[in-house]
C-alpha positions as CSV (number, residue, x, y, z in Angstrom):
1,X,0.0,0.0,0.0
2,X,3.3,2.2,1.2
3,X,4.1,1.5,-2.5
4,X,1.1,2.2,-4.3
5,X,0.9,6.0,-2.8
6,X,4.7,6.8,-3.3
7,X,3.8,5.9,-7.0
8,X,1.1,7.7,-7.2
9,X,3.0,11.2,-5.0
10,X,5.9,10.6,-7.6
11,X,3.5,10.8,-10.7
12,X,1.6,13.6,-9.6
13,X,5.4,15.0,-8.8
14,X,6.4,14.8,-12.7
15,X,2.7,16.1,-14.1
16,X,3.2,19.5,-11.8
17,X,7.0,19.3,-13.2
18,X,6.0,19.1,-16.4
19,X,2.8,21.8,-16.2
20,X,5.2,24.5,-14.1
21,X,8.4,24.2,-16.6
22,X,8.5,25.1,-20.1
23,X,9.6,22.9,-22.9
24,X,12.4,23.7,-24.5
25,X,12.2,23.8,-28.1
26,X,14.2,25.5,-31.0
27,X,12.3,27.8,-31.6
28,X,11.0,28.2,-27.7
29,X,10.1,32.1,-27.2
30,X,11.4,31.4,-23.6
31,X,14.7,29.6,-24.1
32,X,17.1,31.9,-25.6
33,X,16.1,34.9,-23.3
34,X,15.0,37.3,-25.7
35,X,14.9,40.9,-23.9
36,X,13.1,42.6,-27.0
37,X,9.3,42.7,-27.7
38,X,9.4,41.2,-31.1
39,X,12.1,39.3,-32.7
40,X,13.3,37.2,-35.8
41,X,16.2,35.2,-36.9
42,X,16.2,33.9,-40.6
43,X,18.5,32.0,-43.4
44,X,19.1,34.9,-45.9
45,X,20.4,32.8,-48.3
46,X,17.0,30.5,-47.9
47,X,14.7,33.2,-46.0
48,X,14.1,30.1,-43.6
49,X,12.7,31.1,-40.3
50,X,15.3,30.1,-37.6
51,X,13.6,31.4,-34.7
52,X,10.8,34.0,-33.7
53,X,9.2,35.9,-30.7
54,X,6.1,37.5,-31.7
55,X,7.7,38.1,-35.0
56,X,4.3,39.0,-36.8
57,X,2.9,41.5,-34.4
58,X,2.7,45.5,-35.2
59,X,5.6,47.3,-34.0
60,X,7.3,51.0,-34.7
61,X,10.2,50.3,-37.1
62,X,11.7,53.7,-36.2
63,X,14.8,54.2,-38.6
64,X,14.7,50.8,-39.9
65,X,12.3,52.2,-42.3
66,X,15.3,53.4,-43.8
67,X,16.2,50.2,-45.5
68,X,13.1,49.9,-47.3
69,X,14.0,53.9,-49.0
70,X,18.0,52.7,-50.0
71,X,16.0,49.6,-51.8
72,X,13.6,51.9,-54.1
73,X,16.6,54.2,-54.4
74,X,18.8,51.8,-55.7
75,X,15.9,50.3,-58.0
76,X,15.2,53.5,-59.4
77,X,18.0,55.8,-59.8
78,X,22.1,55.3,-60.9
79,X,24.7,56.0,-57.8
80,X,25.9,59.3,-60.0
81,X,22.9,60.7,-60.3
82,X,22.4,63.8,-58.5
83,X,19.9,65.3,-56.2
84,X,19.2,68.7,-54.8
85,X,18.6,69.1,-50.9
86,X,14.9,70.8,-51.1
87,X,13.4,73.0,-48.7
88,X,10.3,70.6,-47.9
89,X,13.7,67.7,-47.5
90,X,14.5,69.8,-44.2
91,X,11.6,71.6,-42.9
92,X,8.9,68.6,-43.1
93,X,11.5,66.8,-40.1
94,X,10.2,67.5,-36.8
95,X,12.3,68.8,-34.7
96,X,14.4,66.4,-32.6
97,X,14.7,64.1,-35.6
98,X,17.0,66.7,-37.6
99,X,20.8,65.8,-37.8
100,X,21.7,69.3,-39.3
101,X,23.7,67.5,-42.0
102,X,22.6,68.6,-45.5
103,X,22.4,72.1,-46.2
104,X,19.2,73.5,-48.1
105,X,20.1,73.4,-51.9
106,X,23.1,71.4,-52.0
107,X,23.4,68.7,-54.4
108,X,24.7,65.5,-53.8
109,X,25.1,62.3,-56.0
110,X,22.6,58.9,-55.2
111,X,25.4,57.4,-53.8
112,X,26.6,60.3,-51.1
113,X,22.6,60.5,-49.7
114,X,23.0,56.8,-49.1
115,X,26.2,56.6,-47.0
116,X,23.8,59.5,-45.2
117,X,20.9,57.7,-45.3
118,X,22.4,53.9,-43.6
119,X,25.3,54.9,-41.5
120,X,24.2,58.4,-39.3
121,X,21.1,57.7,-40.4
122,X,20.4,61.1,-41.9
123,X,16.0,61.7,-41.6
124,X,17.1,64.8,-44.2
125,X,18.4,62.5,-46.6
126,X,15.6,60.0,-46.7
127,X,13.7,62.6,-47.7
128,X,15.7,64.0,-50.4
129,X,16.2,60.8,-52.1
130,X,12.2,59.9,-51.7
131,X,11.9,63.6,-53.4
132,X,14.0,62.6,-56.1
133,X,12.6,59.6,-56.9
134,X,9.1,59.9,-56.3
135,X,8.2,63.6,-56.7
136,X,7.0,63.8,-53.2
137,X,7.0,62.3,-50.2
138,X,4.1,61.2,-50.1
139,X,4.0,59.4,-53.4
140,X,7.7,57.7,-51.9
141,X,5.2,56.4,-49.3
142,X,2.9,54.9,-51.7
143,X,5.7,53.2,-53.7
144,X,7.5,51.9,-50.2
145,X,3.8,49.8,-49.6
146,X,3.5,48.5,-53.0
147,X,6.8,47.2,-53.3
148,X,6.3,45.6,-49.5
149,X,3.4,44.2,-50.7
150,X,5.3,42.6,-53.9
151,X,8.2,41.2,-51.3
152,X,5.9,39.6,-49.5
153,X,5.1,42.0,-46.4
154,X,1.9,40.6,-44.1
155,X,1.3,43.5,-42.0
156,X,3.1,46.8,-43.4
157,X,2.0,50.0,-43.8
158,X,4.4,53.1,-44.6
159,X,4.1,57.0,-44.4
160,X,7.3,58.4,-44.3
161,X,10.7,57.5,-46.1
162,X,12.9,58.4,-42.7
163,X,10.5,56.3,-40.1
164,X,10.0,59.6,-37.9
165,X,7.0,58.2,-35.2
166,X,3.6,57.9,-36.9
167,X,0.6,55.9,-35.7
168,X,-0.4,54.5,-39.2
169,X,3.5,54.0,-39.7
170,X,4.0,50.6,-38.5
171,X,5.5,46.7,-40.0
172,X,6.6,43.5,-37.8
173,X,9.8,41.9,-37.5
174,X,8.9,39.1,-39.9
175,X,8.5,42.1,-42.9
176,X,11.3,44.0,-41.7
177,X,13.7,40.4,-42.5
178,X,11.9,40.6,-45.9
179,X,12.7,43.7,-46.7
180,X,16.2,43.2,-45.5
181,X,16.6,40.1,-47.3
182,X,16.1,41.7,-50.4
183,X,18.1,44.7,-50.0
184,X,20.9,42.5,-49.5
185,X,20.7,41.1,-52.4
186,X,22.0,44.4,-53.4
187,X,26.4,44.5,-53.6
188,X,26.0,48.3,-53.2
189,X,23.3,48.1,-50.2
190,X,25.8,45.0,-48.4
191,X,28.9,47.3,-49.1
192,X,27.2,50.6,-47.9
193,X,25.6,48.9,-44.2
194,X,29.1,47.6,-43.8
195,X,31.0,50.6,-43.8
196,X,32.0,52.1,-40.6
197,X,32.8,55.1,-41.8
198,X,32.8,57.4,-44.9
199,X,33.7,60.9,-45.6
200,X,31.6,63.1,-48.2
201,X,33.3,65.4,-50.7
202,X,32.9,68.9,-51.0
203,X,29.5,69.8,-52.7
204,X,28.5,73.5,-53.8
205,X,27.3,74.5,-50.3
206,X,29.8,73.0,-48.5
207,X,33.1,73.2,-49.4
208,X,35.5,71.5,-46.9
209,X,35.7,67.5,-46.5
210,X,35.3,67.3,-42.8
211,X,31.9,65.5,-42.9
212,X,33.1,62.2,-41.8
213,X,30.0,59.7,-41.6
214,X,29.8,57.1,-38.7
215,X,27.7,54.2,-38.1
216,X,25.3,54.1,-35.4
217,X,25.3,49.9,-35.5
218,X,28.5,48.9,-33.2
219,X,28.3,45.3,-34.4
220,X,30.3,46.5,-36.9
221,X,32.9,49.1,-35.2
222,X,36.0,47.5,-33.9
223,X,36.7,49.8,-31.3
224,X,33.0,48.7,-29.4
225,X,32.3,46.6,-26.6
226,X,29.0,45.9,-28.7
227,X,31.2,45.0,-32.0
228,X,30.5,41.1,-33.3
229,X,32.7,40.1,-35.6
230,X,30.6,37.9,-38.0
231,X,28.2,41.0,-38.4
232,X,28.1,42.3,-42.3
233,X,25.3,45.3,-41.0
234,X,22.8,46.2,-41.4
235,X,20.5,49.0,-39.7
236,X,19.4,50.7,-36.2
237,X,16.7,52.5,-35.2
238,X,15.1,54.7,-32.3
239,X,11.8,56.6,-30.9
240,X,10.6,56.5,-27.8
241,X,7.5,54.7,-28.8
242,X,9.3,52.0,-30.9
243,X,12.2,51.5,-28.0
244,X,15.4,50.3,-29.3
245,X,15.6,48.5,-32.7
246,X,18.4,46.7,-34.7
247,X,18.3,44.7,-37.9
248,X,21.7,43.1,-38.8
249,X,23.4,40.1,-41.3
250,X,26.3,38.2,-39.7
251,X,27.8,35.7,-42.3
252,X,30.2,32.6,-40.8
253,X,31.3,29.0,-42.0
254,X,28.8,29.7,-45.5
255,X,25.8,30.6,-43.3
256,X,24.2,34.4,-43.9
257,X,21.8,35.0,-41.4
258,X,19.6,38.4,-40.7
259,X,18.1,39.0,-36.9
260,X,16.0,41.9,-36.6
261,X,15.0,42.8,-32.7
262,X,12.2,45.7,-31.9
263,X,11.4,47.3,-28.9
264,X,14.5,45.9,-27.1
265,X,14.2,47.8,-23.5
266,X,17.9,49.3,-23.7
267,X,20.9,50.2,-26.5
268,X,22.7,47.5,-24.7
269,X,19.5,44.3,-25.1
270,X,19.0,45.2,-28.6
271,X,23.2,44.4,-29.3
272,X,22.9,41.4,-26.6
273,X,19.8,39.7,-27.7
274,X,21.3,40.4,-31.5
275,X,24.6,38.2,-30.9
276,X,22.3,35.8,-29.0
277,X,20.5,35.1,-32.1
278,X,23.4,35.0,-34.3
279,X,25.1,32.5,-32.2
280,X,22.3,30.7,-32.2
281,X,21.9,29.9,-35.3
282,X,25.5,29.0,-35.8
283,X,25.6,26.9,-33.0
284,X,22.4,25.0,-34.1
285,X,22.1,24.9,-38.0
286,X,24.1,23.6,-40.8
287,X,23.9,24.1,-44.8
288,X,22.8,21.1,-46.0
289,X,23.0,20.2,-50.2
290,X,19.5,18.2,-50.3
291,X,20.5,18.3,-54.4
292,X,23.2,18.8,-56.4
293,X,23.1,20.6,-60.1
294,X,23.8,18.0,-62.3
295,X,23.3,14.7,-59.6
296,X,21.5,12.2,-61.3
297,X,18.0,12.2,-59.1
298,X,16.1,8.9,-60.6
299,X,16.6,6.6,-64.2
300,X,13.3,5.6,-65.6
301,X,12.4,3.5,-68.9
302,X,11.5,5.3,-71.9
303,X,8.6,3.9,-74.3
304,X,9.3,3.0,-77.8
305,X,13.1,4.0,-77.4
306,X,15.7,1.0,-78.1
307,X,16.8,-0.7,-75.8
308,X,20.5,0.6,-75.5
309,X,19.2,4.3,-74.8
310,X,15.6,3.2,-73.2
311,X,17.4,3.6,-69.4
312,X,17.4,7.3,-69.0
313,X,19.0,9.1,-66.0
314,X,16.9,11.9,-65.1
315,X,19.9,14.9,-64.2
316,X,18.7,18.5,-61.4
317,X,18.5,21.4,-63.5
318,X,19.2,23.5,-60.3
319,X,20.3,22.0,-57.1
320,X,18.7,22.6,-53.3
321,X,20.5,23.7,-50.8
322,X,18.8,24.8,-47.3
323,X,19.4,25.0,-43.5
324,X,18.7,22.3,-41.1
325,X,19.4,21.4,-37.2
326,X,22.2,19.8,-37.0
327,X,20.3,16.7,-36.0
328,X,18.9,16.3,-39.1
329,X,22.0,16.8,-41.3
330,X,22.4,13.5,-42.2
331,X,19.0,12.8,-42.7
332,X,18.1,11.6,-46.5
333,X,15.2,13.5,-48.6
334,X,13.4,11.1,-51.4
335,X,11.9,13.5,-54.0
336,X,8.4,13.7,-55.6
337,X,9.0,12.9,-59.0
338,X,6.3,14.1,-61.9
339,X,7.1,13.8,-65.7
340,X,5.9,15.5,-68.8
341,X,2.9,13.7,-69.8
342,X,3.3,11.0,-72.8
343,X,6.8,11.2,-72.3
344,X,8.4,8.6,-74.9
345,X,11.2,8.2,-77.5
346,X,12.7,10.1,-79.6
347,X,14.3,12.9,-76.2
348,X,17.2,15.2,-77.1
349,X,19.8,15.0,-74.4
350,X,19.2,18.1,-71.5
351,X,15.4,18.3,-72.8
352,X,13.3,19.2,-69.6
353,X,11.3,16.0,-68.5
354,X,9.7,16.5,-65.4
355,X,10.3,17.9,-62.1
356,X,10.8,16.7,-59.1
357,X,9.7,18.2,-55.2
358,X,11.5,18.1,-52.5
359,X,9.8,18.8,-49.1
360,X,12.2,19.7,-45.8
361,X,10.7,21.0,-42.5
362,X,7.2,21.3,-44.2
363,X,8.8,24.0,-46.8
364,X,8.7,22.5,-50.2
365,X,11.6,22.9,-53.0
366,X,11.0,22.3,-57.1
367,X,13.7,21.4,-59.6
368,X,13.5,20.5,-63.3
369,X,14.7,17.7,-64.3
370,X,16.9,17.2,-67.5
371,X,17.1,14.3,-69.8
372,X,21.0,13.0,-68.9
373,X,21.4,11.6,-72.6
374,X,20.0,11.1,-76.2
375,X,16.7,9.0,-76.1
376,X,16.4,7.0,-79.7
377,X,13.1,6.0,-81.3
378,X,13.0,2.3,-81.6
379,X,11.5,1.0,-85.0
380,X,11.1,-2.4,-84.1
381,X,7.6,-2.7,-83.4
382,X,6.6,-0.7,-86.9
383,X,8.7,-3.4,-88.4
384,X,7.4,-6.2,-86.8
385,X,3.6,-4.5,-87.7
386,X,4.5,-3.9,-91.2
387,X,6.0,-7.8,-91.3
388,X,2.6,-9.1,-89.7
389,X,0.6,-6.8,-92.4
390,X,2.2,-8.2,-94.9
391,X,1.5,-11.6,-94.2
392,X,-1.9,-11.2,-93.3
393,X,-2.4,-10.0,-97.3
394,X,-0.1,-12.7,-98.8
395,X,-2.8,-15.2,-96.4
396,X,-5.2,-13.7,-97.3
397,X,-4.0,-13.5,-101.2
398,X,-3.0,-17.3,-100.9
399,X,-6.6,-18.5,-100.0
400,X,-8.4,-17.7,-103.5
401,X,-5.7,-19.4,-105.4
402,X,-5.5,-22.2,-103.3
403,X,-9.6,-22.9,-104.1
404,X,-8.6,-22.1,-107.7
405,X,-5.9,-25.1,-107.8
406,X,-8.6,-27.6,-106.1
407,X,-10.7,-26.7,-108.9
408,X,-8.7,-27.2,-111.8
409,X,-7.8,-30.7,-110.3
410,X,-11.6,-31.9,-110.4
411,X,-11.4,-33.1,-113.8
412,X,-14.3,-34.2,-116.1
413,X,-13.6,-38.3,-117.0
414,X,-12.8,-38.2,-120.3
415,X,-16.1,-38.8,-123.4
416,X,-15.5,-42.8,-125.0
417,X,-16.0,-42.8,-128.6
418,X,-19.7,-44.8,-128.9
419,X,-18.5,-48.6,-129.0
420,X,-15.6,-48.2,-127.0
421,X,-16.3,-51.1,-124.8
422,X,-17.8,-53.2,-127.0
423,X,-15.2,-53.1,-129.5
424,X,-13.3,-54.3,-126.5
């Protein structure tokens, strides 16, 4: 009886245990000890989502915003194109947002207002470039949600180029990786969110070169306690309402990943919970090659072809390649495989065939599938048709003369002459 109720004490031990204590998980909200509100870690070579904490929720991007107006500048416009600092550039930023950089009717090439625009995140320059592209401001707005909505965006809204605080200016983390995704896709984007530091030449309202440009992100400043050496960039941002926000790449060991953290409660969380994603996703994730270009992914038999070219290897157009745990890196994939209908002989060699689908951690990849040699037509069943035809008419040809020969051999008895047998 002793036994029955220590039993029973122990089970009812494990069931409070397990109801008080979290499970951990990869992608557990609780386990990594996440400061900021909202954040996201994802693959940028894949856009794979590593990890998230309330990832699609509305949040202030603040001067994160930013990344979304260096994109449609560098879409629309040539980096020696030049611009003219307006007087609606400067006046329409309120004040406490101004930086006092630009001066009213200087001009300054596409490429100058972006080194403004990412690294001391200049509020007059967004607006000059969203001038110069756009017409207004306003329109810039416009074009900034379109193009979200074309990347992909879920919960986006712009109205503003420079992300000064607006109630109907809002986005989530999950969009803001998007966005960032894309823009580094960009080699002039990656290079500019990766410089420290950059001076601008004189311009024809300012004539000395003394305007030396710094980063506000310290991942990527040497000389900062916050400094990560993996990190390639990519953006901060600030207002009181949106708290402290940082959206950054790290690359290491082949694997590009972009974190973005909002509302993190202090300068220091946002730079903290940052590296604690990155390392995160070092730690825990490999590349894996699910296909190769040019692997041979399944041989089928090809109808009517001859039978020295009938086995055909089927070759990936494209290969796959994706993240995984490293649990699961040794883990094999078999691929959905669907041909062109009536597939059959004659195929040139490299024709596209069919496809085939592979599906890791519920996402699902496509490849085309090329023919890996010359398929031949095989002409040995027209022969053996023709053949049969032909001696189905020379049987059926044969019959009528064959009655005609039977005929010809029933032969009348010959006429006696009268008295034949009696002259016998």
């Amino acid at each position: 009886m002793k036994f029955k109720k220590f039993i029973l004490c122990l089970m009812a031990s494990i069931i409070c245990l397990s109801i008080i204590l979290p499970v951990s998980t990869f992608a557990d909200d609780n386990n990594l000890n996440i400061n900021a509100e909202s954040a996201i870690l994802i693959d940028e070579d894949t856009g794979k989502v590593l990890y998230e904490k309330s990832a699609y929720e509305k949040r202030e991007p603040a001067s994160t915003t930013k990344i979304m107006t260096a994109l449609l500048t560098l879409e629309n416009c040539k980096l020696d194109d030049v611009a003219t600092v307006t007087s609606e550039a400067i006046t329409s930023v309120p004040s406490g947002y101004s930086s006092d950089l630009l001066k009213m009717g200087e001009e300054l090439t596409i490429k100058d207002l972006l080194y403004a625009l990412l690294l001391p995140s200049s509020n007059e320059a967004a607006n000059v470039l969203a001038i110069h592209v756009a017409g207004s401001i306003d329109s810039f707005a416009s074009m900034m949600n379109t193009r979200a909505v074309e990347l992909g965006c879920k919960n986006t809204h712009f109205v503003n180029p420079n992300g000064v605080h607006d109630d109907n200016h809002y986005t989530t983390a999950y969009d803001l990786a998007v966005i960032a995704r894309e823009a580094m896709k960009n080699d002039t984007f990656r290079q500019i969110v990766s410089t420290a530091s950059y001076t601008l030449p004189s311009t024809n309202k300012y004539s000395r070169i003394d305007r030396t440009l710094i980063t506000t992100n310290d991942l990527i400043k040497k000389q900062s306690d916050n400094y990560y050496e993996y990190a390639v960039g990519i953006k901060t941002g600030f207002t009181t309402p949106a708290k402290n926000c940082l959206i950054s790449s790290a690359s290491k060991d082949g694997k590009n990943l972009i974190s973005v953290v909002l509302k993190a409660s202090t300068d220091a969380n946002r730079y903290n919970d940052t590296k604690t994603l990155f390392n995160y996703g070092f730690d825990n994730f490999s590349k894996k090659d699910i296909v190769k270009t040019g692997d041979i992914v399944t041989t089928i038999d090809v109808k009517n072809a001859t039978s020295a070219t009938k086995n055909l290897n089927l070759i990936a157009e494209s290969g796959i390649n994706t993240i995984v745990t490293n649990d699961k890196l040794n883990d094999t994939t078999q691929p959905e495989i669907t041909l062109n209908e009536n597939l059959q002989a004659p195929i040139k060699k490299d024709t596209i065939v069919g496809t085939a689908k592979y599906t890791v951690d519920n996402i699902q990849y496509t490849i085309n599938l090329k023919a890996g040699s010359e398929v031949k037509k095989s002409y040995v069943l027209y022969v053996v048709i023709v053949v049969a035809i032909i001696a189905l008419i020379l049987i059926l040809f044969e019959k009528p003369n064959r009655k005609t020969r039977k005929k010809s051999r029933r032969r009348k008895p010959p006429v006696r002459p009268s008295g034949y047998y009696k002259a016998r």
